[in-house]
C-alpha positions as CSV (number, residue, x, y, z in Angstrom):
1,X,-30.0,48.1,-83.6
2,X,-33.1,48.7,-81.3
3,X,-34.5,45.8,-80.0
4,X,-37.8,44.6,-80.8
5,X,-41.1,44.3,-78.4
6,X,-42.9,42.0,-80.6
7,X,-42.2,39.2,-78.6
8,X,-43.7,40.2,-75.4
9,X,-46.6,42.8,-77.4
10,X,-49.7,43.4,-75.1
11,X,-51.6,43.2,-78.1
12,X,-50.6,40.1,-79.7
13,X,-51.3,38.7,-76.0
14,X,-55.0,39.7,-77.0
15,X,-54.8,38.0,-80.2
16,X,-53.6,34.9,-78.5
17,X,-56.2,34.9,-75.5
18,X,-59.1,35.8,-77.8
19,X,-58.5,35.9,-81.5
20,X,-62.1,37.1,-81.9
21,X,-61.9,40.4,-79.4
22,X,-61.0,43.6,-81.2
23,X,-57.6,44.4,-80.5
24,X,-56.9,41.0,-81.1
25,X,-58.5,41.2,-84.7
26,X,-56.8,44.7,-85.1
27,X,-53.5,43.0,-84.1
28,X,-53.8,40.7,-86.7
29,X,-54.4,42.9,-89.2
30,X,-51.7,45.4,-88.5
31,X,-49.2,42.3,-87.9
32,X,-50.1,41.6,-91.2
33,X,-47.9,44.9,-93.0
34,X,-46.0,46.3,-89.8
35,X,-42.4,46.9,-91.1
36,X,-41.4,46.2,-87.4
37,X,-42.9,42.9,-86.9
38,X,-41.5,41.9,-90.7
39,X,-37.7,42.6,-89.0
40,X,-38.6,40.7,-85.9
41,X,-39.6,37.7,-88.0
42,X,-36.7,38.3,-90.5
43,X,-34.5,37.9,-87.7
44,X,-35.4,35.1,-86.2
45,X,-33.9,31.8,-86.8
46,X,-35.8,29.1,-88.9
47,X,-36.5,27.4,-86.2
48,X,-37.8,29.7,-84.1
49,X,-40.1,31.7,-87.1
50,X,-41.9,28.7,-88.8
51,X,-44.0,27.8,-85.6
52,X,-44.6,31.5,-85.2
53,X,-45.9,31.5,-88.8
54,X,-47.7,28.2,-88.7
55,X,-49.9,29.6,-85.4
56,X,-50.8,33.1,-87.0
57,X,-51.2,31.7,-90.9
58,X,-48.7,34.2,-92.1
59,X,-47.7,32.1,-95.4
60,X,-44.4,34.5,-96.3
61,X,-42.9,33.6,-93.0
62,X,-43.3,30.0,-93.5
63,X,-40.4,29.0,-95.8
């Protein structure tokens, strides 16, 4: 299986150091239906994915 970028993904670092920049916003909204970060949040362990979800308000991550 390939191994996913999302954790260390330039543009989600924009996202975290300035929600309000444009590729932040943009980041947010394509993390928001990317099949690829779904499967990097699917495979993360509870413990690890509901903080994740909590800081970007991504309610089907949360439980």
């Amino acid at each position: 299986m390939a191994q996913h970028n999302c954790g260390t993904c330039r543009f989600r670092k924009k996202y975290d150091d300035n929600p309000a920049s444009l590729l932040g916003r943009i980041w947010r909204w394509h993390a928001g239906w990317c099949p690829g970060w779904n499967r990097y949040m699917k495979s993360l362990p509870e413990k690890e994915r509901r903080p994740i979800a909590e800081k970007y308000d991504m309610s089907k991550f949360k439980s």
